[in-house]
DONUVO-350286 format. One line per field, with one value per residue (C-alpha): residue number from 0; residue in one letter; x, y, z. Coordinates in steps of 0.05 Angstrom, whole numbers, padded with zeros to 5 digits. Each point is the difference from the previous one (the first is absolute). Layout:
<rs>
k	NUM|...
r	a|...
xx	X|...
yy	Y|...
zz	Z|...
</rs>
This chain:
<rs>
k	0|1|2|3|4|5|6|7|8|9|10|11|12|13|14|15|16|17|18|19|20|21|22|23|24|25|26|27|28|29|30|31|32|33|34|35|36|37|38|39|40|41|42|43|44|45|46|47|48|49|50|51|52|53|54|55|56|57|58|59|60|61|62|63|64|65|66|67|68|69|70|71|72|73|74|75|76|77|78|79|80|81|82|83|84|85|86|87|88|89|90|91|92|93|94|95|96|97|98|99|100|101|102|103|104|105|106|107|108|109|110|111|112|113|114|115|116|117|118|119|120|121|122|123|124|125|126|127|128|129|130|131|132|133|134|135|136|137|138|139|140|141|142|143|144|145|146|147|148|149|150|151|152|153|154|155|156|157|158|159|160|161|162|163|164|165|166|167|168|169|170|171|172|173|174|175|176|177|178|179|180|181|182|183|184|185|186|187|188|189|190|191|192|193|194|195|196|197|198|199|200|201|202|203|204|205|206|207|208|209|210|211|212|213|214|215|216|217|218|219|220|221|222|223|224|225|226|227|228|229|230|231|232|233|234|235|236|237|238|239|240|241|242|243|244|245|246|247|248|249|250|251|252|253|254|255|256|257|258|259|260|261|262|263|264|265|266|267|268|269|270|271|272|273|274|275|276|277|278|279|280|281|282|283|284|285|286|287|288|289|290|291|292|293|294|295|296|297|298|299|300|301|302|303|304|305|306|307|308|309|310|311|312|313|314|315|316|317|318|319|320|321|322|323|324|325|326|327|328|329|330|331|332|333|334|335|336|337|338|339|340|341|342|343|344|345|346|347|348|349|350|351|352|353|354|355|356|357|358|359|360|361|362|363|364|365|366|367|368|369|370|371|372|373|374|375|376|377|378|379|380|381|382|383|384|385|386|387|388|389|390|391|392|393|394|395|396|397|398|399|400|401|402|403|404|405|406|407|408|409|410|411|412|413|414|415|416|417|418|419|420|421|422|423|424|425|426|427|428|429|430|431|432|433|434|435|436|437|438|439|440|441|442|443|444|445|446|447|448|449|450|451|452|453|454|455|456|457|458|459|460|461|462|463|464|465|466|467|468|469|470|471|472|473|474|475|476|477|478|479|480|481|482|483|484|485|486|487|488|489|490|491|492|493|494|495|496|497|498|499|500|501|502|503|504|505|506|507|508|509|510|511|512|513|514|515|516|517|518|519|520|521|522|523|524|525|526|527|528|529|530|531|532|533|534|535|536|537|538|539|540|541|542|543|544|545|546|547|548|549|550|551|552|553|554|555|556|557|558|559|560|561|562|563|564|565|566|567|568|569|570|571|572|573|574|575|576|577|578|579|580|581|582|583|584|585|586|587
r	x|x|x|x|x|x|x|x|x|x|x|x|x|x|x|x|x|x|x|x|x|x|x|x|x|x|x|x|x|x|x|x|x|x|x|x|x|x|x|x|x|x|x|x|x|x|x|x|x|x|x|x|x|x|x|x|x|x|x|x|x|x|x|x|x|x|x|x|x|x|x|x|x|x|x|x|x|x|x|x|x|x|x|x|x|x|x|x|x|x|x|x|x|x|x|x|x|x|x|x|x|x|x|x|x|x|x|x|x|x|x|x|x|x|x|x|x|x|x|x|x|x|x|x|x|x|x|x|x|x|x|x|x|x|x|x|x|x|x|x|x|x|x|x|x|x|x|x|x|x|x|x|x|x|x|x|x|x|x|x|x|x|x|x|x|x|x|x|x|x|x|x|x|x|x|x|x|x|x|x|x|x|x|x|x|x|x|x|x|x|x|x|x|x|x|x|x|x|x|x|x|x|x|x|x|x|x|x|x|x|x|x|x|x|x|x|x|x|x|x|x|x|x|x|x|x|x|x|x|x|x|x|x|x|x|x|x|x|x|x|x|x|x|x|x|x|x|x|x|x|x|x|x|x|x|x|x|x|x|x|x|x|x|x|x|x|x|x|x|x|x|x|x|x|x|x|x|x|x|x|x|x|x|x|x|x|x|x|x|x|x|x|x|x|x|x|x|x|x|x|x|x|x|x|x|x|x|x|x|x|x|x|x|x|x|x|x|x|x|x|x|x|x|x|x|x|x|x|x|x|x|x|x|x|x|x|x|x|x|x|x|x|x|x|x|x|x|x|x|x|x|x|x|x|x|x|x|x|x|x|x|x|x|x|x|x|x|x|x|x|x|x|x|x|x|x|x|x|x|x|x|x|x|x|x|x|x|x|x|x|x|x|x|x|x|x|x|x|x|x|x|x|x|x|x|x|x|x|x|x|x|x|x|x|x|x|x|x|x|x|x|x|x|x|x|x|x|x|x|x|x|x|x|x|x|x|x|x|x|x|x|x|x|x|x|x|x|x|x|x|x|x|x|x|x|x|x|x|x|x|x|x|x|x|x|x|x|x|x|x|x|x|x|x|x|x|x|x|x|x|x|x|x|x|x|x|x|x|x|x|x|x|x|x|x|x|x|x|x|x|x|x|x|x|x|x|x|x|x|x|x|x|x|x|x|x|x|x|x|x|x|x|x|x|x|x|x|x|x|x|x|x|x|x|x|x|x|x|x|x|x|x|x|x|x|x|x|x|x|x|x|x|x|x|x|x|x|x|x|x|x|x|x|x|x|x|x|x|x|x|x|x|x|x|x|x|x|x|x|x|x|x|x|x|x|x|x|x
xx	-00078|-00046|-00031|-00071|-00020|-00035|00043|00057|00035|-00046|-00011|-00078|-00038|-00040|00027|-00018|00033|-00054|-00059|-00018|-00057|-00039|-00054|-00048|-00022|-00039|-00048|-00020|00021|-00042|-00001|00005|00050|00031|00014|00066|00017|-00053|00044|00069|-00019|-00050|00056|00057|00011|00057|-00025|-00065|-00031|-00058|-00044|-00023|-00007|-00065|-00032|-00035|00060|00045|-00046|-00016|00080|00002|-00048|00053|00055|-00028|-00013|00076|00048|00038|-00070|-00021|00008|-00048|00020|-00043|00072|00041|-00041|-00008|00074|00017|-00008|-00002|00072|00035|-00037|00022|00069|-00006|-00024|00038|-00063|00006|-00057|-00020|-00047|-00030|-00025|00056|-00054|00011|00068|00046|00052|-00027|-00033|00070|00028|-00059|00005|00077|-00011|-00047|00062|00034|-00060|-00015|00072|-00011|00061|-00029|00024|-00056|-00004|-00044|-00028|-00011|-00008|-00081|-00019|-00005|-00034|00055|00005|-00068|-00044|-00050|-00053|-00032|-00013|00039|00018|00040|00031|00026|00036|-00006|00062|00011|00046|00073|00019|-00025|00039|00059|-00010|-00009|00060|00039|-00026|-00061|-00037|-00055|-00015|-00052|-00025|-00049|-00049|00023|-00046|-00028|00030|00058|00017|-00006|00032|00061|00009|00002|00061|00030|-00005|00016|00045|-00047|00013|-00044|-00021|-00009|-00076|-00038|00041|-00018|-00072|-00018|00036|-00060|-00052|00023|00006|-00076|-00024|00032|-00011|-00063|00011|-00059|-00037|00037|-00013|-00076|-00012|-00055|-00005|-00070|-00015|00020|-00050|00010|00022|00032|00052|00016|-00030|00017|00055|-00013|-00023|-00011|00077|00028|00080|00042|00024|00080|00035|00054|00030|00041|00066|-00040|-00054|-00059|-00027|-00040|-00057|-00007|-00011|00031|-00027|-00053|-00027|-00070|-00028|00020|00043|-00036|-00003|-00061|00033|00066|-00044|-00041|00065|00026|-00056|-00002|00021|00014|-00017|00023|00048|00060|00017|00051|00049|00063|00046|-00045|-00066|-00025|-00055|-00059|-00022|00058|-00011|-00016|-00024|-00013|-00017|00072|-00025|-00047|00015|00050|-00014|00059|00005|00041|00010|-00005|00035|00027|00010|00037|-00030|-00024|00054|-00051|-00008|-00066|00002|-00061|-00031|-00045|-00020|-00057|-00066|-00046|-00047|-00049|-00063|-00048|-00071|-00037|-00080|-00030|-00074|-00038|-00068|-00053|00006|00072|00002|-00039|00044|00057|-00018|-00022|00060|00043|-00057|00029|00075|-00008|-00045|00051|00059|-00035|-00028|00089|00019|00044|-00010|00063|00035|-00018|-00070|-00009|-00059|-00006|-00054|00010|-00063|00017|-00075|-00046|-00074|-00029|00061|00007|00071|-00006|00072|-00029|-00057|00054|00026|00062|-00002|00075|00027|00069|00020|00066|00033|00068|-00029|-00005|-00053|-00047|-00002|-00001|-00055|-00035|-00014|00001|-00048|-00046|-00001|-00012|-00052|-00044|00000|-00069|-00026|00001|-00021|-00034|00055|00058|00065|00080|00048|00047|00008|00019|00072|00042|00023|00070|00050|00005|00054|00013|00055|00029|00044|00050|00057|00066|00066|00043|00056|-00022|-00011|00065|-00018|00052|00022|00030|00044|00008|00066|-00038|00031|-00045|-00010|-00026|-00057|-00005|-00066|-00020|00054|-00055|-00074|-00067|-00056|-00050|-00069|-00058|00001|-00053|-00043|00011|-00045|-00060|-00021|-00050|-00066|-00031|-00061|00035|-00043|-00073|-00038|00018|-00060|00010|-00018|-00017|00059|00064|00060|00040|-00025|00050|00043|00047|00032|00042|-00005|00046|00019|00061|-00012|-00073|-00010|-00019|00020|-00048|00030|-00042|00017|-00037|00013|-00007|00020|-00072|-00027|00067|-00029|-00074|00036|00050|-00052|-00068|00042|00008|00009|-00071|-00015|00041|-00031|-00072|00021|00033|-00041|00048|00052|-00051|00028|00074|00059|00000|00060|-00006|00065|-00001|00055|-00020|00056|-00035|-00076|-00004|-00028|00027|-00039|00020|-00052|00038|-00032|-00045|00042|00000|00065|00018|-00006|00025|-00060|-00051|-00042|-00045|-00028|00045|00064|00056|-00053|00016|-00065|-00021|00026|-00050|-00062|00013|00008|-00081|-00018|-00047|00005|-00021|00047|-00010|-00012|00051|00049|-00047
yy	-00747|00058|-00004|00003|00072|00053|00032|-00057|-00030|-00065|-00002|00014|-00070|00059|00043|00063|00006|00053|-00044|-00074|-00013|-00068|-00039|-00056|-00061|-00042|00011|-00069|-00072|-00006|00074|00018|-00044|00047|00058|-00008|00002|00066|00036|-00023|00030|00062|00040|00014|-00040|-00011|-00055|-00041|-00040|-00055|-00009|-00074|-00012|-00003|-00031|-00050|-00013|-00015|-00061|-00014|-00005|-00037|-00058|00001|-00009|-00055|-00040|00018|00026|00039|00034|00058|00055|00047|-00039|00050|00050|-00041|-00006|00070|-00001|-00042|00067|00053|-00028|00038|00058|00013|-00006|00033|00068|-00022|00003|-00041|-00045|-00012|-00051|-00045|-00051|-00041|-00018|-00055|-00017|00059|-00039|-00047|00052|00045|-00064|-00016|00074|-00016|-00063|00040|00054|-00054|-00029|00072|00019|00060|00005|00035|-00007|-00024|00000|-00005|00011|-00053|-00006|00015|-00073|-00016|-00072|-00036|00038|-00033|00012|00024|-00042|-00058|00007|00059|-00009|00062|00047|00066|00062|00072|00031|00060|00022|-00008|-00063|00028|00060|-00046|-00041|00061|00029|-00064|00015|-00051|00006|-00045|00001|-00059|00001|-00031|00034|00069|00056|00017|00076|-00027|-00025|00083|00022|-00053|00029|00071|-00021|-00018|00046|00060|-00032|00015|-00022|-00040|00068|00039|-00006|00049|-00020|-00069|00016|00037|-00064|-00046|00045|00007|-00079|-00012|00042|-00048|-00064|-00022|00027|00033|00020|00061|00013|-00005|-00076|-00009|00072|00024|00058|-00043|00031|00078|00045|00046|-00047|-00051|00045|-00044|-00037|-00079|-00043|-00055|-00031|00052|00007|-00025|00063|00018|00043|00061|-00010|00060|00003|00030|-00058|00040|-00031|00022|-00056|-00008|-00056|-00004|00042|-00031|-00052|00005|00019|00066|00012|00068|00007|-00035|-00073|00015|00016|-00067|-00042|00041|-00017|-00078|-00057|00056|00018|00063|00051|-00039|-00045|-00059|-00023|-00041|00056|00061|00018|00048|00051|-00001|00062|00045|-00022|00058|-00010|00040|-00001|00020|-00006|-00047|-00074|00031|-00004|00028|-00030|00034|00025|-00072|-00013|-00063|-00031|-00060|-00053|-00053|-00054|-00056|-00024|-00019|-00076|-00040|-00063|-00045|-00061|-00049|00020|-00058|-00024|00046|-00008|00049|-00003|00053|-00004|00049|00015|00027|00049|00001|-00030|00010|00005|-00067|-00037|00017|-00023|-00067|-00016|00018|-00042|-00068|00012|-00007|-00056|-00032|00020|-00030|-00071|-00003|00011|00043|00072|00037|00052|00065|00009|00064|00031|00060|00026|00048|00045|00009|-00009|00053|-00002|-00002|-00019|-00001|-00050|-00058|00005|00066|-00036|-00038|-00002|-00039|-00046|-00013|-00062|-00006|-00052|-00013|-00048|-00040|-00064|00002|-00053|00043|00053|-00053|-00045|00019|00073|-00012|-00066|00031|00061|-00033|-00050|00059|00014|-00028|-00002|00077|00075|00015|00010|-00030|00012|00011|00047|-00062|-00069|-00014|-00034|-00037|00056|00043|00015|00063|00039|00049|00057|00029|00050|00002|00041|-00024|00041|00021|-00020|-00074|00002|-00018|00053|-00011|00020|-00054|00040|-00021|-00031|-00035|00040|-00007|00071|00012|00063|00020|00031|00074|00026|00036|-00022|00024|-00034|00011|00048|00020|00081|00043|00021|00079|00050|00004|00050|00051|-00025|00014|00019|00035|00071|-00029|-00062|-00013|-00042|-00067|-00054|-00075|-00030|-00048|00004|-00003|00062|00047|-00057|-00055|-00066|-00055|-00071|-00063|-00046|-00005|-00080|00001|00080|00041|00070|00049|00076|00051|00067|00064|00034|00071|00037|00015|-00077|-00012|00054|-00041|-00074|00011|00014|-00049|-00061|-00015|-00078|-00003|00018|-00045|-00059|00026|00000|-00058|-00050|-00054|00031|00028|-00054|00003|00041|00064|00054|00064|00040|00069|00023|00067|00011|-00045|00021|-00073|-00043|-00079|-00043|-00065|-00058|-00052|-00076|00019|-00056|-00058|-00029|00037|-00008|-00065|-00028|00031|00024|00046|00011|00046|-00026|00052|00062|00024|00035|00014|00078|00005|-00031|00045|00054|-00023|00015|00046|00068|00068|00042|00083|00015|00046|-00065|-00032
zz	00064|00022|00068|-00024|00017|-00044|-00057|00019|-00058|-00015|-00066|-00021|-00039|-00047|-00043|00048|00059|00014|-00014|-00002|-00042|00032|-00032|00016|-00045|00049|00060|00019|-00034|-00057|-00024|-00074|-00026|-00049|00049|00009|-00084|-00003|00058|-00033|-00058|00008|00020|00042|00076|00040|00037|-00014|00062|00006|00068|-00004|00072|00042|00065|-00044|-00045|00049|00015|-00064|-00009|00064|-00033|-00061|00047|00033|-00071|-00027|00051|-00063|-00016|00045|-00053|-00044|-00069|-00037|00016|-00045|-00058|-00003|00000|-00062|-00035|00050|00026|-00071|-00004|00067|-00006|-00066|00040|00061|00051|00058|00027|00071|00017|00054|-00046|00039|00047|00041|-00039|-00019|-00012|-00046|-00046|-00005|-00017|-00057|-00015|-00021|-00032|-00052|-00002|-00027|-00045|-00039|00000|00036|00065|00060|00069|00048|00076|00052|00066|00056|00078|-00008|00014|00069|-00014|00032|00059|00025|00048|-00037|00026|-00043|-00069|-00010|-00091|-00001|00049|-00033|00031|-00045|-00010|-00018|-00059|00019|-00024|-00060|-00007|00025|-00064|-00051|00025|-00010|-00079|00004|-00070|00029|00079|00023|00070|00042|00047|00012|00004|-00065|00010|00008|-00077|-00008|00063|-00004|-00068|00016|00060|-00053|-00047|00054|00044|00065|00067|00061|00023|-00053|00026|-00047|-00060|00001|00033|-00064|-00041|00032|-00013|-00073|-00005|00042|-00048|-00058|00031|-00032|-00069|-00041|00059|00002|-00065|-00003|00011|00069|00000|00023|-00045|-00068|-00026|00005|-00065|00040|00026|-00055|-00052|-00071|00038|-00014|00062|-00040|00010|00053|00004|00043|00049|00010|00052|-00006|00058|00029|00044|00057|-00006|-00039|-00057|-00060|-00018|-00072|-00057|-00074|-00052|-00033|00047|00019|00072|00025|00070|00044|00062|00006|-00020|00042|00066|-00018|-00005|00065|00047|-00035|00065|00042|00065|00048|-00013|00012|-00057|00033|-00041|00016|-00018|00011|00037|-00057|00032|-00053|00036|-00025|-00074|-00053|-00057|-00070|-00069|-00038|-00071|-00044|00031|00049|00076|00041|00069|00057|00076|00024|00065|00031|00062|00027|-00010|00054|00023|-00021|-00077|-00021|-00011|-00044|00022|-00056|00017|-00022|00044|-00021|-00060|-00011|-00060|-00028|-00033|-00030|-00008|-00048|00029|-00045|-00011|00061|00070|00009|00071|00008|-00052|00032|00073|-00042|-00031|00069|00044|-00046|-00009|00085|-00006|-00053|00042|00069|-00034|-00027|00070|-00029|00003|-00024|00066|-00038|-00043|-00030|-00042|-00027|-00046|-00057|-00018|-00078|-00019|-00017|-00013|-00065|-00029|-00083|00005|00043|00034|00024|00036|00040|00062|00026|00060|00021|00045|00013|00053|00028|00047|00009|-00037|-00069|00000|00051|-00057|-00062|-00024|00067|-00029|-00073|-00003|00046|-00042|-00063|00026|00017|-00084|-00007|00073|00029|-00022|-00073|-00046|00037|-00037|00029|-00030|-00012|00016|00071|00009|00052|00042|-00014|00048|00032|00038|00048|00007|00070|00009|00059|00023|00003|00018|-00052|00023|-00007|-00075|-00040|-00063|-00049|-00061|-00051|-00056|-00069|00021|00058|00060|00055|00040|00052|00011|00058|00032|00014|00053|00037|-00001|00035|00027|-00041|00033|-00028|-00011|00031|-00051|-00025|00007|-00050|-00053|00017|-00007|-00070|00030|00056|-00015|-00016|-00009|-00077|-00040|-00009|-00057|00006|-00043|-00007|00036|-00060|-00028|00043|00018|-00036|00050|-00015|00050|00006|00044|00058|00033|00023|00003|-00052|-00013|-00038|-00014|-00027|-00021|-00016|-00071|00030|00065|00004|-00001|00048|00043|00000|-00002|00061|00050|-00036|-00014|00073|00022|00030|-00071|-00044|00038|-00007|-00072|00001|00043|00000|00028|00060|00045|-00022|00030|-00051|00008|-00040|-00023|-00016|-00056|-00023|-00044|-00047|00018|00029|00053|00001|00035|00033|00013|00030|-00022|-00047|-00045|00056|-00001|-00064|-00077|-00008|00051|-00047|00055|-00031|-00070|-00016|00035|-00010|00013|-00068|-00011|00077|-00018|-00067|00048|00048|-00056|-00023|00070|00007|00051|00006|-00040|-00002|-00066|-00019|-00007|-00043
</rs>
């Protein structure tokens, strides 16, 4: 039995021991269902993972749970199995996945009993110790209670000769990272091995946007040239023994992986320069990157740290009721028919005696003048209320909404029919030591081991910021043009709980030069009024010509409580790309 340490004796799950070749088939539950076939098939793997796992999953698994204690599992993963399941074992890839959700257990066994049904014998285990639900205290409410793991219950179970590993929440680098352990044989604190593992498996975790998919210069020749966006590929990793990685997709797939769609995918949910894992705090700041062929990105010179004694541990529970009506205004007067139609929702909601805890309007200018389409001579008028009772949000918003049909502004029309109110949740994240979480690994011959945490660990602090680039104008006054943001810059946004994260990069060293010093927080918020009021943080990370900016609760009490019209801040990063500044006009 080798002791686990590089060039040791363990034997490798690919068929290099050089290289392990990594790919991805799912970003989210509900991506493209045939995925996992394409990548089984477009060419050679070693091991194949699937990400199914997010805040909003998690609760949406948490509502399954409650209806069928053996539920609590992405489904979708074993139908994609009925066929997938052979042609793995026919080109002996391994798969990794978190589709065990809230039940590990019970999908490894479902993933045996269709083994068994197609005649194909693999041996399944999986990973367990995530769900803290039991351990209460949580509060009131509380559906689901989640620690991330990192990957060594993983590795534990690939090394026992696992054809299938199911987990539950673990950190979605880790389905990469567990499987390069295992592959190499690396140790706790082989830090920079396993910190360039996590960046190599971030960069995978949410499938074809590496390879094109949310990228914001789709639309430029010179990078996807006659490359297909319509259906980009899924991306894959070769993984090397001293954790480097070259980013890269099967031949023939559309998209196209530069280093324009691996920086995206870097900078996507993160925040500083230190990237905290559960096995590894991977410093974002020491990442290089470069263009190593067509569709090859190689990735190297990461460094890791310990990682901090605490393991990130996700709350969901239900919030409330919340309802939502949308009231198209349209042509002249806009203003005015707006303040109508608010002035006798309040009048309806004060003659109920029932005026839901939360009202919220917003109003959409997407009407021009003189418009030739009538949708174009629109605007939208959005109310979203929320409150603990359903019935405060029910026929108390929708019949008031719909008894105004006939009896408020000219042309009175909603987007859609009112309802009874939805439920709505909210996720938390708190710390918990990781020494209290009981991470596991169950083997195919159901020995239970132990994995123990990080022997050394770090408490985790924000780096000081590195020095900028010399100012592009540094010499003389350059001229300057009126114009987009996006013209000399790309960003990608998401979500982390209730803040949003938006990373923009520069496509040049000379736009870097102009972005580093003009993008300043004072100036993101004047961009960006909504955020003018909000906590913003900026991080600097000029190996990647990239600033990351932080804006904590921009998304309330995160995605699940649908705070804002666009509740993950998927597309913050493209507004503030359509933001105008004053940009010198050699960029442009």
């Amino acid at each position: 039995m080798s002791d686990g340490s590089p060039g040791s004796h363990i034997r490798p799950i690919g068929a290099d021991p050089a290289t392990l070749r990594v790919g991805n088939a799912s970003g989210f539950y509900g991506d493209r269902f045939d995925a996992l076939r394409e990548m089984l098939t477009g060419g050679p793997l070693d091991v194949l993972t699937g990400d199914y796992l997010a805040e909003l999953t998690m609760l949406i698994l948490g509502r399954d749970r409650l209806k069928d204690p053996a539920r609590g599992y992405a489904k979708t993963f074993l139908r994609q199995l009925e066929d997938g399941l052979g042609l793995a074992a026919e080109r002996g890839v391994r798969i990794v996945t978190n589709a065990g959700g809230l039940n590990p257990a019970g999908l490894a066994d479902a993933v045996r009993e269709l083994a068994d049904k197609v005649g194909v014998p693999v041996r399944v285990a999986h990973v367990a110790g995530d769900d803290l639900l039991a351990r209460g205290g949580w509060g009131e409410g509380v559906l689901t209670a989640n620690a991330y793991l990192g990957g060594g219950g993983i590795a534990a179970c690939l090394r026992a000769g696992a054809d299938v590993v199911v987990t539950g929440r673990v950190t979605d680098a880790a389905l990469v990272s567990g499987a390069a352990q295992a592959h190499f044989g690396w140790r706790p604190q082989d830090l920079d091995r396993l910190a360039g593992a996590v960046v190599a498996g971030h960069v995978l975790e949410c499938g074809t946007q590496a390879t094109g998919g949310n990228y914001s210069f789709f639309g430029a020749h010179d990078v996807f040239g006659a490359h297909d966006l319509l259906r980009p590929g899924f991306p894959l990793a070769e993984i090397a023994a001293d954790g480097s990685a070259v980013i890269t997709k099967h031949p023939g797939t559309g998209g196209a992986v530069t280093t324009g769609t691996v920086t995206a995918q870097l900078l996507y949910e993160t925040a500083g320069a230190r990237y905290a894992g559960p096995d590894v705090t991977a410093r974002l700041d020491t990442v290089r990157i470069a263009q190593d062929g067509p569709d090859r990105v190689r990735i190297d010179g990461v460094r890791g740290e310990a990682p901090p004694p605490t393991l990130k541990t996700g709350l969901t529970r239900l919030g409330g009721w919340r309802n939502e009506v949308t009231f198209v205004l349209t042509g002249l007067d806009v203003p005015a028919k707006a303040e109508l139609v608010r002035a006798q929702m309040d009048a309806a909601f004060d003659a109920a005696g029932r005026r839901p805890a939360e009202v919220r309007w917003t109003l959409a200018r997407t009407d021009r003048a003189d418009a030739e389409v009538q949708e174009e001579a629109s605007a939208l008028l959005r109310l979203v209320v929320r409150d603990a009772d359903q019935d405060a949000v029910g026929r108390v918003v929708s019949g008031a909404a719909i008894e105004l049909a006939l009896a408020s502004y000219p042309g009175f029309h909603v987007t859609a029919p009112p309802g009874k109110g939805t439920p709505y949740g909210v996720f938390e994240a708190v710390a918990v030591d990781a020494d209290e979480v009981p991470h596991t690994a169950v083997l195919p011959d159901g020995t239970r081991t132990g994995i123990q945490p990080a022997p050394a660990s770090r408490q985790l602090e924000r780096l000081t910021d590195p020095p900028l680039p010399e100012p592009l104008d540094a010499a003389a006054a350059l001229p300057t043009r009126r114009a987009p943001l996006g013209l000399v810059a790309g960003a990608r946004s998401g979500d982390k709980g209730g803040a949003a994260n938006v990373g923009v990069w520069a496509r040049t060293e000379a736009a870097w030069r102009w972005l580093a010093h003009e993008l300043t927080v004072e100036r993101f918020r004047q961009l960006l009024p909504e955020t003018a009021e909000l906590p913003v943080d900026r991080h600097v990370l000029p190996n990647l010509r990239a600033l990351n900016f932080v804006v904590d609760g921009l998304l309330g009490e995160g995605v699940a409580a649908q705070a804002r019209f666009d509740p993950q801040a998927k597309a913050v990063g493209e507004w503030l790309r359509a933001r105008h500044m004053d940009i010198p006009e050699v960029l442009l």
